[in-house]
PDB file of N, CA, C, O and CB in Angstrom:
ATOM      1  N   UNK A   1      21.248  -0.978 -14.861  1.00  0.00           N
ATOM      2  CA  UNK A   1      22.111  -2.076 -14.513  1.00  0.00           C
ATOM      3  C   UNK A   1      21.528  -2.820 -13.301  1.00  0.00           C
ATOM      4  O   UNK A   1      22.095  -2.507 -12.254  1.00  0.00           O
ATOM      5  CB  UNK A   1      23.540  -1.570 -14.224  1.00  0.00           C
ATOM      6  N   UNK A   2      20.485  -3.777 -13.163  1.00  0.00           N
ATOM      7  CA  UNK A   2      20.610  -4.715 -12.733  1.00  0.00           C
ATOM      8  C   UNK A   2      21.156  -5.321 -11.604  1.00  0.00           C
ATOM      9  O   UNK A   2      22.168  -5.983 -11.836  1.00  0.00           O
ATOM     10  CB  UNK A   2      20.852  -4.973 -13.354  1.00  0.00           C
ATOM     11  N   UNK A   3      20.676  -5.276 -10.142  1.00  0.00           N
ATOM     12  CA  UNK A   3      21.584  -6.343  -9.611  1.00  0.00           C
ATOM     13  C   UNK A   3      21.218  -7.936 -10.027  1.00  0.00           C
ATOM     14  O   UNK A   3      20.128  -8.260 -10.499  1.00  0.00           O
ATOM     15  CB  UNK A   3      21.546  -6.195  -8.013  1.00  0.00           C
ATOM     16  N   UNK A   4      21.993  -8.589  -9.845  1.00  0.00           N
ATOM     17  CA  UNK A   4      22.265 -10.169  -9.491  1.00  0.00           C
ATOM     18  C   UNK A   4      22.751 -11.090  -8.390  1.00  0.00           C
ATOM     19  O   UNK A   4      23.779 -11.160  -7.717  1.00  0.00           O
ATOM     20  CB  UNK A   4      22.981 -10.495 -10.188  1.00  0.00           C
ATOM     21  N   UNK A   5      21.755 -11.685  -8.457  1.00  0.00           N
ATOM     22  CA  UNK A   5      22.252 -13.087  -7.808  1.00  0.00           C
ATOM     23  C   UNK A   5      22.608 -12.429  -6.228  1.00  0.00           C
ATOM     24  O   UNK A   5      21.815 -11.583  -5.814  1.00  0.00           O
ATOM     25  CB  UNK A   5      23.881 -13.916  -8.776  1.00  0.00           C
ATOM     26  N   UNK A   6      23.577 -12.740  -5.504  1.00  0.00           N
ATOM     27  CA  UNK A   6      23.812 -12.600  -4.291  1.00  0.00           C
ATOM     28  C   UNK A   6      24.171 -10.975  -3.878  1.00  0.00           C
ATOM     29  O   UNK A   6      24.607 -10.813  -2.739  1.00  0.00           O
ATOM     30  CB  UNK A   6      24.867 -13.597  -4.019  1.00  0.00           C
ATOM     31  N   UNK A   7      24.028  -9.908  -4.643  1.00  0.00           N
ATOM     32  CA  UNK A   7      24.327  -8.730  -4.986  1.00  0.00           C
ATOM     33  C   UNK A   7      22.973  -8.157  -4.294  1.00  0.00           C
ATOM     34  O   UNK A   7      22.845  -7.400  -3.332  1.00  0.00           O
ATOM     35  CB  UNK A   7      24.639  -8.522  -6.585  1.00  0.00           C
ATOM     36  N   UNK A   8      21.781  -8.934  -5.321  1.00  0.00           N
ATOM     37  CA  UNK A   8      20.446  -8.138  -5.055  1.00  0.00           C
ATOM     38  C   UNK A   8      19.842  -8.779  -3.326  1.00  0.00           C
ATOM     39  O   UNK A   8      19.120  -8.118  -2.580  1.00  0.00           O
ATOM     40  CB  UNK A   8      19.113  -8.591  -6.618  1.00  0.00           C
ATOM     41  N   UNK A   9      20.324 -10.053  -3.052  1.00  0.00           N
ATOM     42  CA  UNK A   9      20.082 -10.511  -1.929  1.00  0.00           C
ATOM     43  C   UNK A   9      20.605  -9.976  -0.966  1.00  0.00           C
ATOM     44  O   UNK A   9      20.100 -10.161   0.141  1.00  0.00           O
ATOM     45  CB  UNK A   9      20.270 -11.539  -1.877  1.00  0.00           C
ATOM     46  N   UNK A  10      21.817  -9.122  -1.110  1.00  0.00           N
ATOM     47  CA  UNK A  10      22.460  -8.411  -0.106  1.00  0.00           C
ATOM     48  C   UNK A  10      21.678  -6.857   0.246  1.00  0.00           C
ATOM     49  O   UNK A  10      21.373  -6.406   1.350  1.00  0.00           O
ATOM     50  CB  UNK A  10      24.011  -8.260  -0.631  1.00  0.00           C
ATOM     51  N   UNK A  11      21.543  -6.418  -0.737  1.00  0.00           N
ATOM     52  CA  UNK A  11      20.734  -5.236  -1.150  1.00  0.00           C
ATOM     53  C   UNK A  11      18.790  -5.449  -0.716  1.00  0.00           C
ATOM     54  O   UNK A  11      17.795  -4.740  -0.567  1.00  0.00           O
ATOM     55  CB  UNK A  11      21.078  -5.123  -3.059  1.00  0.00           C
ATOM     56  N   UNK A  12      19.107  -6.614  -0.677  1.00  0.00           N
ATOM     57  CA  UNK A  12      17.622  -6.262   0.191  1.00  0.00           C
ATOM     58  C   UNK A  12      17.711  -6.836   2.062  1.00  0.00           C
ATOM     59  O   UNK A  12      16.737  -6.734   2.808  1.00  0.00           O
ATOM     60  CB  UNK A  12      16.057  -7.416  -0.805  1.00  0.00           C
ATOM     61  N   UNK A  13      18.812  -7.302   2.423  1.00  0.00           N
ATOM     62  CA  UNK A  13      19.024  -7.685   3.585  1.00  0.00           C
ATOM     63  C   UNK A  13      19.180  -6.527   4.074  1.00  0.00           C
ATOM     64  O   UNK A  13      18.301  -6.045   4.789  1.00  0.00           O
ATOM     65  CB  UNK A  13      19.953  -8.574   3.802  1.00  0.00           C
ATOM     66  N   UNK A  14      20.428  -5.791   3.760  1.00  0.00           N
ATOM     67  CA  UNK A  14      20.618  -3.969   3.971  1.00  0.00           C
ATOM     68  C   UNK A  14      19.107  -3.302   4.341  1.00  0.00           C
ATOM     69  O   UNK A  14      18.808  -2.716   5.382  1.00  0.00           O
ATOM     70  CB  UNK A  14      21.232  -3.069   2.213  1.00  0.00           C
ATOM     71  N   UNK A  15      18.357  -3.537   3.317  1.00  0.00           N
ATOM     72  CA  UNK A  15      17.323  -2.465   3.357  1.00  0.00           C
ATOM     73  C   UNK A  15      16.049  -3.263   4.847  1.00  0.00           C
ATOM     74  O   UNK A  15      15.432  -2.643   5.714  1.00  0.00           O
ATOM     75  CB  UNK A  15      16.474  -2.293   1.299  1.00  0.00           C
ATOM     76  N   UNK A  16      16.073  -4.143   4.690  1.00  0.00           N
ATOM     77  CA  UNK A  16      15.257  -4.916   5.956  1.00  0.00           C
ATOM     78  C   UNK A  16      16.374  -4.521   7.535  1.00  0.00           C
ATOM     79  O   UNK A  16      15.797  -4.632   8.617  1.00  0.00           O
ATOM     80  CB  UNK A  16      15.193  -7.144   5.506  1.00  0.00           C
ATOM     81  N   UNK A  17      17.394  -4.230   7.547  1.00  0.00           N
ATOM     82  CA  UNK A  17      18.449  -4.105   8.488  1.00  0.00           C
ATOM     83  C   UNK A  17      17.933  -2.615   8.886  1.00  0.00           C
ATOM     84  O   UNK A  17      18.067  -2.181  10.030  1.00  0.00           O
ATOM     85  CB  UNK A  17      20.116  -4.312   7.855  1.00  0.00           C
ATOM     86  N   UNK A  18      17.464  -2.037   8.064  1.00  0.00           N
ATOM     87  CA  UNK A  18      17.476  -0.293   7.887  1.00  0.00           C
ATOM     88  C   UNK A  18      16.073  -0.421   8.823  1.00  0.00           C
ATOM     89  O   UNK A  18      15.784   0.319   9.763  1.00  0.00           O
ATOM     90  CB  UNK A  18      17.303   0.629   5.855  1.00  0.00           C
ATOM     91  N   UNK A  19      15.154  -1.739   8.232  1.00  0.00           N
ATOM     92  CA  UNK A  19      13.681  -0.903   8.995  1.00  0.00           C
ATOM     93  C   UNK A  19      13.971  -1.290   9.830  1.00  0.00           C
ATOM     94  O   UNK A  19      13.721  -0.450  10.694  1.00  0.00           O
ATOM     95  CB  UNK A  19      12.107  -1.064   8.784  1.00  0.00           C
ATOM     96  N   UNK A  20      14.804  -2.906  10.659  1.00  0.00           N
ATOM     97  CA  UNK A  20      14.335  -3.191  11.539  1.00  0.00           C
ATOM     98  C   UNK A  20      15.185  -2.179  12.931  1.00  0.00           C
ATOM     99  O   UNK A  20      14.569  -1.970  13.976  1.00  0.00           O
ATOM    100  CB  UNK A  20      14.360  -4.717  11.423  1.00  0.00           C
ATOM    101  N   UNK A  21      16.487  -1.694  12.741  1.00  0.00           N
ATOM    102  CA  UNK A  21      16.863  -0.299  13.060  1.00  0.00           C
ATOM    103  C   UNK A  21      16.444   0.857  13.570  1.00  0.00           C
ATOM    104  O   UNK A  21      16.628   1.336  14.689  1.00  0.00           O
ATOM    105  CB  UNK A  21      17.103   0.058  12.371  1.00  0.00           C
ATOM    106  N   UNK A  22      15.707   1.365  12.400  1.00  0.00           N
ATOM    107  CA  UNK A  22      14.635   2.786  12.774  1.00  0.00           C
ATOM    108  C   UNK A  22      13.586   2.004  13.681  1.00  0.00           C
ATOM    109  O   UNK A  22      13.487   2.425  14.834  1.00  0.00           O
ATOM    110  CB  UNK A  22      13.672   3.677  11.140  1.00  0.00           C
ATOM    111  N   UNK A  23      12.519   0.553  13.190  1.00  0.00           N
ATOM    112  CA  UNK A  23      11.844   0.405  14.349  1.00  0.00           C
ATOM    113  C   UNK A  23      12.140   0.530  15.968  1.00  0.00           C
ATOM    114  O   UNK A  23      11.430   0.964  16.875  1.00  0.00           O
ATOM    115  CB  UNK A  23      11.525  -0.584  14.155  1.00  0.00           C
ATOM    116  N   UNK A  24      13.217   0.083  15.968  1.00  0.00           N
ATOM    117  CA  UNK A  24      14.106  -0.464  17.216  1.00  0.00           C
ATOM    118  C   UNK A  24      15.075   1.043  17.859  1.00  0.00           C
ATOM    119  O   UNK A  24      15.464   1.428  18.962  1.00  0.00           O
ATOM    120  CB  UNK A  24      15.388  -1.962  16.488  1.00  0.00           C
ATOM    121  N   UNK A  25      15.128   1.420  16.775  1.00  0.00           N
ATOM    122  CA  UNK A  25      15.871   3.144  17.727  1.00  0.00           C
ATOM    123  C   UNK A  25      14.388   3.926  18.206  1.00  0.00           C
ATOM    124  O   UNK A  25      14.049   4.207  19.356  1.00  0.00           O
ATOM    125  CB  UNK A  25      17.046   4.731  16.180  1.00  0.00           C
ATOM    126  N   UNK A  26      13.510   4.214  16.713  1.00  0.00           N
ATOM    127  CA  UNK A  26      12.171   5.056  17.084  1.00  0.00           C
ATOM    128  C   UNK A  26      11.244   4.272  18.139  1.00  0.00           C
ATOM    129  O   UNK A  26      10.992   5.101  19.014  1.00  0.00           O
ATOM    130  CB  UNK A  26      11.224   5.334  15.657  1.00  0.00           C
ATOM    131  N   UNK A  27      10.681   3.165  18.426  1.00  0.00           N
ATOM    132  CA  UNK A  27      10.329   2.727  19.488  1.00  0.00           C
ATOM    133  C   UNK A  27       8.632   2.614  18.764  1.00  0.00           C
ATOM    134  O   UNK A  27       7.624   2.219  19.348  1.00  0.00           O
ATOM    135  CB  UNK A  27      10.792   3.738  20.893  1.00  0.00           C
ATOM    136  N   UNK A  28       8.724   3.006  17.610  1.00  0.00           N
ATOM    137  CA  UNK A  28       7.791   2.439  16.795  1.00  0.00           C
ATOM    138  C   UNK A  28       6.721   1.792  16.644  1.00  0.00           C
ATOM    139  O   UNK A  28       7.404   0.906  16.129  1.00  0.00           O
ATOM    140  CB  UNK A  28       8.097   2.041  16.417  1.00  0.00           C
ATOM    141  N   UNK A  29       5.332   1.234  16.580  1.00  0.00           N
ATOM    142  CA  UNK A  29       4.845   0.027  15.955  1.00  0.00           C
ATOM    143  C   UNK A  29       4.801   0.077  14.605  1.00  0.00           C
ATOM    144  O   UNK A  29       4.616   1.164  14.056  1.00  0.00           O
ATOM    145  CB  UNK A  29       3.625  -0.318  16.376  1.00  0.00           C
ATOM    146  N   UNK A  30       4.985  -1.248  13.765  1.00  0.00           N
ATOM    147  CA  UNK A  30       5.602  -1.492  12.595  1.00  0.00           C
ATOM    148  C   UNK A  30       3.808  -1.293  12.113  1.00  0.00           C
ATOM    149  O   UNK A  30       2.855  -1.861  12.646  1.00  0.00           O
ATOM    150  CB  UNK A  30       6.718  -3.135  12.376  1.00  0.00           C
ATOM    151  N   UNK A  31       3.766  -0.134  10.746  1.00  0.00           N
ATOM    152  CA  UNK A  31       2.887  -0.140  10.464  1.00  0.00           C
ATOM    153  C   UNK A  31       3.113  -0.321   8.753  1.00  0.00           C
ATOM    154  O   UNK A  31       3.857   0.416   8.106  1.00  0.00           O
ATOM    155  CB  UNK A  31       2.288   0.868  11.134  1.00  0.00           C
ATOM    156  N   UNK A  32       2.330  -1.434   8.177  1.00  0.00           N
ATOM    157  CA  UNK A  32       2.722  -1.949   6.585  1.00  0.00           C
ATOM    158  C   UNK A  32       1.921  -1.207   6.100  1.00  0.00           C
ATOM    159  O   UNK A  32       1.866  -1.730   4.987  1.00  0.00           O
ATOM    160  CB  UNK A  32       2.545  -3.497   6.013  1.00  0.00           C
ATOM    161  N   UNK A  33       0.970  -0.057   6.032  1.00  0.00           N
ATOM    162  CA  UNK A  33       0.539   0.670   5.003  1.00  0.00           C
ATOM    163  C   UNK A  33       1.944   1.869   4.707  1.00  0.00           C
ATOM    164  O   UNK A  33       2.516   2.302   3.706  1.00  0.00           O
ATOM    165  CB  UNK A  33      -1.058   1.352   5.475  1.00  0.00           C
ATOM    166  N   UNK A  34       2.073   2.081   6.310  1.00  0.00           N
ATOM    167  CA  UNK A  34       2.931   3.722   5.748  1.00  0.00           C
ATOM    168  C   UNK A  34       4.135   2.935   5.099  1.00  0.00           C
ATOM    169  O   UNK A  34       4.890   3.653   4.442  1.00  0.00           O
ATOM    170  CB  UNK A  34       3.646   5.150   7.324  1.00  0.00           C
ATOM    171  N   UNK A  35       4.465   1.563   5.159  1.00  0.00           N
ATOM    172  CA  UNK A  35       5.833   1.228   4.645  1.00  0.00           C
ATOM    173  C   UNK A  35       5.298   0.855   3.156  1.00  0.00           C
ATOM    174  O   UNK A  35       6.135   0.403   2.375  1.00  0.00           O
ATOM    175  CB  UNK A  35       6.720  -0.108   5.559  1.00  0.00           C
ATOM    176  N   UNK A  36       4.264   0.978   2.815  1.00  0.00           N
ATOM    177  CA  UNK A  36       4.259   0.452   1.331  1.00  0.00           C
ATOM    178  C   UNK A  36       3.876   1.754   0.995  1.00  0.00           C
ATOM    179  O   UNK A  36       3.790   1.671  -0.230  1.00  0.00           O
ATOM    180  CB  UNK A  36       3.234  -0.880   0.790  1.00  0.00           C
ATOM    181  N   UNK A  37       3.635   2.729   1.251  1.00  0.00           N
ATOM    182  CA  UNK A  37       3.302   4.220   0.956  1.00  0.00           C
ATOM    183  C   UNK A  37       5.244   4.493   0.698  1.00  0.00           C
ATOM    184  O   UNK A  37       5.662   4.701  -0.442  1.00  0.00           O
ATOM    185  CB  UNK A  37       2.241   5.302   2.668  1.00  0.00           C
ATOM    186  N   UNK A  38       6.004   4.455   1.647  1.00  0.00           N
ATOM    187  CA  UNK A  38       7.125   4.823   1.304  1.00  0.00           C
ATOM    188  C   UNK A  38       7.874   4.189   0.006  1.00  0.00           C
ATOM    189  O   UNK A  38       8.204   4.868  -0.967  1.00  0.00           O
ATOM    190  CB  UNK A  38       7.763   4.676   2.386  1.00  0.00           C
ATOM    191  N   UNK A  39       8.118   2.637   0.146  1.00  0.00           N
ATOM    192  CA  UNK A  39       8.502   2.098  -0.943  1.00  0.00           C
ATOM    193  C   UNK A  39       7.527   2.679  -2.404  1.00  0.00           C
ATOM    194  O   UNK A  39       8.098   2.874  -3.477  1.00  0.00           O
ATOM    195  CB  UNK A  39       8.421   0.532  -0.595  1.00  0.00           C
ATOM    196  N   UNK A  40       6.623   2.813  -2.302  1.00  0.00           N
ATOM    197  CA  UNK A  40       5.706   3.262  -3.978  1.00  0.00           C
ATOM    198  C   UNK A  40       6.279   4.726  -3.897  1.00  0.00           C
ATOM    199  O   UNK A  40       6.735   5.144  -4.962  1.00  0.00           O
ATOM    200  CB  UNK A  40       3.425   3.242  -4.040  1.00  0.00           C
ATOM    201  N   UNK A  41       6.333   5.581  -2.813  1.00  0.00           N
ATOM    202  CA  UNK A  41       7.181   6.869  -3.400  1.00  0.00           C
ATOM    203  C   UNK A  41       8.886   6.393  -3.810  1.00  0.00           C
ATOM    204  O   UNK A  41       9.189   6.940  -4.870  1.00  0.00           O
ATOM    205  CB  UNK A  41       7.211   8.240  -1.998  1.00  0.00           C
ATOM    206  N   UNK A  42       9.740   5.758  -3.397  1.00  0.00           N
ATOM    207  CA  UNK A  42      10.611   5.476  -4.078  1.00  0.00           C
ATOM    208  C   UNK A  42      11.106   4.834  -5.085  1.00  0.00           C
ATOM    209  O   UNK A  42      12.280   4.746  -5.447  1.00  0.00           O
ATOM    210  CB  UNK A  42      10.927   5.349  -3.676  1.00  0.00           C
ATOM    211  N   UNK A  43      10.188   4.400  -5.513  1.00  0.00           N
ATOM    212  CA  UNK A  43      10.009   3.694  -6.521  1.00  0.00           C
ATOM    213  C   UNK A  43       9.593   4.971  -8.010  1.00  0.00           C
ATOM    214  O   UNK A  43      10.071   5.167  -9.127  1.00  0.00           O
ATOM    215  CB  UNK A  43       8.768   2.514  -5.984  1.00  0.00           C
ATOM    216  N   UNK A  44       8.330   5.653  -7.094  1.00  0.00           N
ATOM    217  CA  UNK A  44       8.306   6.825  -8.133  1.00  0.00           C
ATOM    218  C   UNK A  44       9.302   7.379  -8.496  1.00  0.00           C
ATOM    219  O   UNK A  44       9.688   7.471  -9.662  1.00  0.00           O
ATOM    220  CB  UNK A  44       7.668   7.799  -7.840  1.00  0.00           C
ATOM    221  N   UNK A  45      10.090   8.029  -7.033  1.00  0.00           N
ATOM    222  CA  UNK A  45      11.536   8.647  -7.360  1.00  0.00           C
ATOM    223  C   UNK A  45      12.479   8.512  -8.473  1.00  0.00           C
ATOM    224  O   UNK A  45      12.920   9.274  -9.334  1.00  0.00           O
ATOM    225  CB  UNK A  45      12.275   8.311  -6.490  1.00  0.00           C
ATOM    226  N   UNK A  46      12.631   7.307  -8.166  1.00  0.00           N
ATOM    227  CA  UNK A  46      13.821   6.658  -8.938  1.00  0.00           C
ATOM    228  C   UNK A  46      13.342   6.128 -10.647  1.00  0.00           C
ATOM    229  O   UNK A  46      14.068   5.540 -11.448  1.00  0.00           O
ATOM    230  CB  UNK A  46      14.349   5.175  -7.904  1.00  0.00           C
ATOM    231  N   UNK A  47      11.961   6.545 -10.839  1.00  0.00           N
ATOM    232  CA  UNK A  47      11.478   6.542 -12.410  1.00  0.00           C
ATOM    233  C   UNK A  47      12.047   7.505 -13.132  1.00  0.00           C
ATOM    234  O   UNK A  47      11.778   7.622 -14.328  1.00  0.00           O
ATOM    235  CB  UNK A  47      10.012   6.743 -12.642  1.00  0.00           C
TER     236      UNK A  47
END
């Protein structure tokens, strides 16, 4: 089932809210390999 329309736009605002969060509590530098390493394991997951 599919999101739509302003559903899936919410659902990815949430999930950008989430990194920018953990960056900002963990004290972090934002690194885009380990974040595309995570998204491709959840993505596996959820196959």
């Amino acid at each position: 089932n599919p999101l739509t329309g302003k559903q899936s736009i919410v659902a990815l605002c949430r999930k950008l809210l989430n990194v920018l969060f953990a960056i900002c509590t963990k004290k972090q530098a934002f690194d885009a390999e380990r974040m595309k390493q995570d998204v491709l394991s959840q993505v596996q997951r959820a196959a």
